[in-house]
N, C-alpha and C positions, 0 to 999 in steps of 0.2 A: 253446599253446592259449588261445583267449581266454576272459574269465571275465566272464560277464553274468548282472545279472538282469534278471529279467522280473515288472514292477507287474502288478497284478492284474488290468488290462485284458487283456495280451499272453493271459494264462493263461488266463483266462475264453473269449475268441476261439479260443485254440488249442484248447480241449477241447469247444466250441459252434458255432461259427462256421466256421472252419478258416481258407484263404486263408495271409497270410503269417506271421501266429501260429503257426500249424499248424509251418508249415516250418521254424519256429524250434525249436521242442520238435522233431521230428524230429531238425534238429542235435544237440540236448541227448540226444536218446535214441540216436542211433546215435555220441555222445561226440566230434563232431565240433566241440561248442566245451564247455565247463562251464558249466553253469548253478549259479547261486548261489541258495538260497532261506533261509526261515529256518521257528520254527513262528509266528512274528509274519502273515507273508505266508499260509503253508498255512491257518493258522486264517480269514483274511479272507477268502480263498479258498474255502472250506469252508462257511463262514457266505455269502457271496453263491450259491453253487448251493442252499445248502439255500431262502434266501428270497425268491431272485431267482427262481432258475431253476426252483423245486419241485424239484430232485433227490433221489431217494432217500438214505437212509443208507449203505445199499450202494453205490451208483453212487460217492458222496463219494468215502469211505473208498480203492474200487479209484481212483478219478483220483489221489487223494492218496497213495496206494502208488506211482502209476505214475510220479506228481515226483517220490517219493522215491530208487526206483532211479536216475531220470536225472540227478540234483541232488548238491551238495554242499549238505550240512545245517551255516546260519552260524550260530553264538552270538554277536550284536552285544553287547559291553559297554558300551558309550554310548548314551544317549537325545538325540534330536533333535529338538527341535522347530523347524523349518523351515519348515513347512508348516501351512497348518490342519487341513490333510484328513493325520487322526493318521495311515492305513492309509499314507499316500504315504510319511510319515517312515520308516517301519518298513524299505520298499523301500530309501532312504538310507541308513539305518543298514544294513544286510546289504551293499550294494555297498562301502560304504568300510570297514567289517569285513572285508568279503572281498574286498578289492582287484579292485575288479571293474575289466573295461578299459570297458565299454558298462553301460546300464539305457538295457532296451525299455520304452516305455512306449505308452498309446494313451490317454492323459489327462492332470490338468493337470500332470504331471511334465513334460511338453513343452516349460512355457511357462520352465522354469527355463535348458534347453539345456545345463548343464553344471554340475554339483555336484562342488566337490575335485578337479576334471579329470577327470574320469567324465562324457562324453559321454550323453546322455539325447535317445534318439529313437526314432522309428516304426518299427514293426517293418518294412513296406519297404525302411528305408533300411538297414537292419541285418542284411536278409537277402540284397541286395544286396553290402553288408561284408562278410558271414561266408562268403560262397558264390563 
């Protein structure tokens, strides 16, 4: 089974937007590939719906219940600084803590195309992959 995570663009899209985000959490939810996440990622996560999106406390809480079930929960022991954009590193450090084979991403994780041989791409091209 393959083990991906998904930056907080994929996440945001999947639970906002839908389209091929969507289809990716799906996979995750019906365990048809592993999603990797961490609470580095959930928290930023959580933080972008509550200021971004206005999301209730509620609404958060049940989304971030409903990564939880479909996810494995990573404890990254190394810190990365890689990137400027801190929240992007956080995504880096979970996939190379948790052996991810893919990171989705729909931001400037893109522009790196490959971190420790961890493939980094658009959710299209990944739901294309997985499916």
């Amino acid at each position: 089974m393959y083990r991906v995570v998904f930056d907080i663009n994929i996440l945001l899209s999947a639970f906002i937007f839908g389209g091929n985000p969507e289809k990716l959490f799906q996979l995750a939810r019906s365990k048809k590939i592993q999603l990797l996440t961490s609470s580095s990622i959930l928290t930023e996560f959580a933080t972008c719906l509550k200021d971004k999106f206005l999301w209730a406390d509620e609404d958060i809480a049940e989304a971030i219940k409903t990564i939880g079930y479909s996810s494995e929960l990573i404890k990254p022991t190394q810190k990365l600084r890689v990137l400027h954009d801190d929240p992007d590193n956080r995504v880096l450090e979970c996939a190379v803590e948790g052996k991810a084979h893919f990171i989705g991403s729909g931001g400037k994780l893109l522009a790196l195309k490959k971190f420790q041989n961890i493939p980094i791409i658009k959710a299209a091209e990944l739901v294309s992959k997985l499916t």
